[in-house]
N, C-alpha and C positions, 0 to 999 in steps of 0.2 A: 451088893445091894441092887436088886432089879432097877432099871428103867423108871422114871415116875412119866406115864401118859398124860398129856394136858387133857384137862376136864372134857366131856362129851359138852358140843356148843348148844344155847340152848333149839338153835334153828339145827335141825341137819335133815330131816325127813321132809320132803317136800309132796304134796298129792296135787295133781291135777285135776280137775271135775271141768268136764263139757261135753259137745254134742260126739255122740258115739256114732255117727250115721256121716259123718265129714269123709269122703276122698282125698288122698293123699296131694291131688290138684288144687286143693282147694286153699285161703290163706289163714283156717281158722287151723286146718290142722299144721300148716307151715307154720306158724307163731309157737304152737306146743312141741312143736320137733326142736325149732332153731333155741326155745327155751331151754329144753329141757338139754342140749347139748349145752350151754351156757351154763347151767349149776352144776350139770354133772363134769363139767372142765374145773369147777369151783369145787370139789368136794363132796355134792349135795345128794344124796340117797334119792333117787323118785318113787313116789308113790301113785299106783292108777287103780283102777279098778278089774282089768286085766280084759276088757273087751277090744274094740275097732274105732276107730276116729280119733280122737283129740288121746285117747287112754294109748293105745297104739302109738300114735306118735311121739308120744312123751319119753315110754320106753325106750322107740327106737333112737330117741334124740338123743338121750341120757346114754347108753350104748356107744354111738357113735363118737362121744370122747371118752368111753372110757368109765364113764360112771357106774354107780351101783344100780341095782332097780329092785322093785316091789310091786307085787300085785297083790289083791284081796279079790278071789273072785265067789262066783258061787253061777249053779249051774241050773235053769229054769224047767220046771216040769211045767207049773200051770201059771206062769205068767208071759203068756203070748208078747206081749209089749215090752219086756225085756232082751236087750241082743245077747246076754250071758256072756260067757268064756271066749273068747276070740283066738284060734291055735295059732295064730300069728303075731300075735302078743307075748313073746316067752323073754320073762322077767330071769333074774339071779335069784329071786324066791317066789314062791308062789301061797299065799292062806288062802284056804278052802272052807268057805263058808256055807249056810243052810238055806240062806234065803237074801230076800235084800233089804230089809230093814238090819238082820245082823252084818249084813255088808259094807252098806255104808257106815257103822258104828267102827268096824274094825278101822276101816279106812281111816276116820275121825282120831281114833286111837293110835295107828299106825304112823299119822302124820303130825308135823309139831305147827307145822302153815299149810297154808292151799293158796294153788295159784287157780280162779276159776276162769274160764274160758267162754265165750256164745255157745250154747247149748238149748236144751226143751227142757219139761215138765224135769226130768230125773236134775238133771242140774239146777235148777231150782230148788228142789229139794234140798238137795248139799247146798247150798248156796244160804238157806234159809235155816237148816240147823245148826251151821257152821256158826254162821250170825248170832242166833239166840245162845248157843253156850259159851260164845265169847262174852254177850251179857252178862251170862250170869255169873262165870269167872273172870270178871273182869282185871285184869292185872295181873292173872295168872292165866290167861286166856290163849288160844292158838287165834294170831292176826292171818290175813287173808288179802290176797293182793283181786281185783276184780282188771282180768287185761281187757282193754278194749275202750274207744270212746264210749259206745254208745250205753257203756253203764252211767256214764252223766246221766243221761237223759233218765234212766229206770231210775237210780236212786234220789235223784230231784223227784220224779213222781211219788214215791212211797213215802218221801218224807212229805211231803204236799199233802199228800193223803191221810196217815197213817200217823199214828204217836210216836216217834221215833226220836230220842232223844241225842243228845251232843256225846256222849257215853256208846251208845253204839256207832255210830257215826266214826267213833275213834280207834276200831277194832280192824278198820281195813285200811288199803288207799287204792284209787283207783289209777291203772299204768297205761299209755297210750303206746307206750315205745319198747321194743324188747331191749333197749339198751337202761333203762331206768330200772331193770329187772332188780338187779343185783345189789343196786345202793340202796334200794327200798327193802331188799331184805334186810343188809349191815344195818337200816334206820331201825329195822325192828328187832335185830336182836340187841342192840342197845339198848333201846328203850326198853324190853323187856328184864335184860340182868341190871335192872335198877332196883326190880322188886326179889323178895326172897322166896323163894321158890322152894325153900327144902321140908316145907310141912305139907303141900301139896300128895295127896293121896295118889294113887299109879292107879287108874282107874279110866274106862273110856270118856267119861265126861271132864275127867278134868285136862287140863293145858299142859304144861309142861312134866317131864320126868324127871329128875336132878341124877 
């Protein structure tokens, strides 16, 4: 009788999302490096979007113990404002995409959380779709860690501002320390194998895969 494999966890894919334009001097992209070597010591697949900054360093973090890696890339004709492909980014796999709306979908797809990072306008984006479709699957949702103080302050404004209910509020936590990295994941994959997950469709909007 074969082997029986314990069940795929339902966290193992992790994507990174932040500023692509960070030097390796710098501490946003040192926070994604030193992370991304802390899950990948842990078991934890990364996932980037396969450009330079915070995407690069996650790679090389993940790498540097030993982890697996992943990129989603895709490669710019007429969008000037995107950094594309970065040849110093080389993942264990790599998905080739069309553009960057189906990019960041894969990405969304590809990963079961996101750690997001200080970043611009494109991290924002991921930051704000990530968000509304954890709304809308709530419970079967992909949670999202926001590293960094200074997301206090941004998410006190938007709820300040903006309709933002106790419900989304519940889909993330926000991390100050790279050492609180890793118990805030075990908190979320608890919390999440509390609900059943096996009628969940395999689709890029939805959260988990069984």
């Amino acid at each position: 009788m074969p082997p029986l494999h314990p069940p795929r966890p339902l966290i193992k894919n992790i994507a990174f999302f932040g500023d692509a334009n960070v030097p390796p001097t710098s501490q946003i992209y040192k926070d994604a490096f030193a992370i991304a070597k802390l899950l990948g010591e842990s078991g934890y697949t990364i996932v980037n979007g396969g450009g330079p900054g915070v995407m690069t360093a996650s790679t090389k973090g993940a790498e540097a113990s030993g982890g697996e890696t992943l990129t989603v890339t895709f490669t710019p004709k007429d969008a000037p404002g995107f950094e594309g492909r970065y040849l110093g980014n080389i993942p264990d796999k790599e998905i080739k995409t069309k553009n960057y709306i189906e990019r960041m979908f894969k990405l969304i797809e590809h990963a079961d959380m996101f750690i997001i990072l200080k970043g611009g306008t494109g991290t924002i984006s991921e930051f704000g779709t990530a968000w509304v479709l954890a709304k809308l699957y709530y419970g079967h949702h992909k949670p999202f860690i926001l590293f960094g103080k200074f997301w206090h302050e941004i998410i006190r404004c938007l709820k300040t501002n903006l309709n933002i209910d106790d419900r989304e509020l519940d889909v993330f936590e926000i991390v100050e320390e790279r050492d609180d990295i890793l118990r805030v994941i075990q908190e979320f994959e608890k919390k999440m194998g509390r609900h059943d997950h096996a009628h969940c469709e395999i689709c890029a909007e939805r959260a988990f895969m069984t």
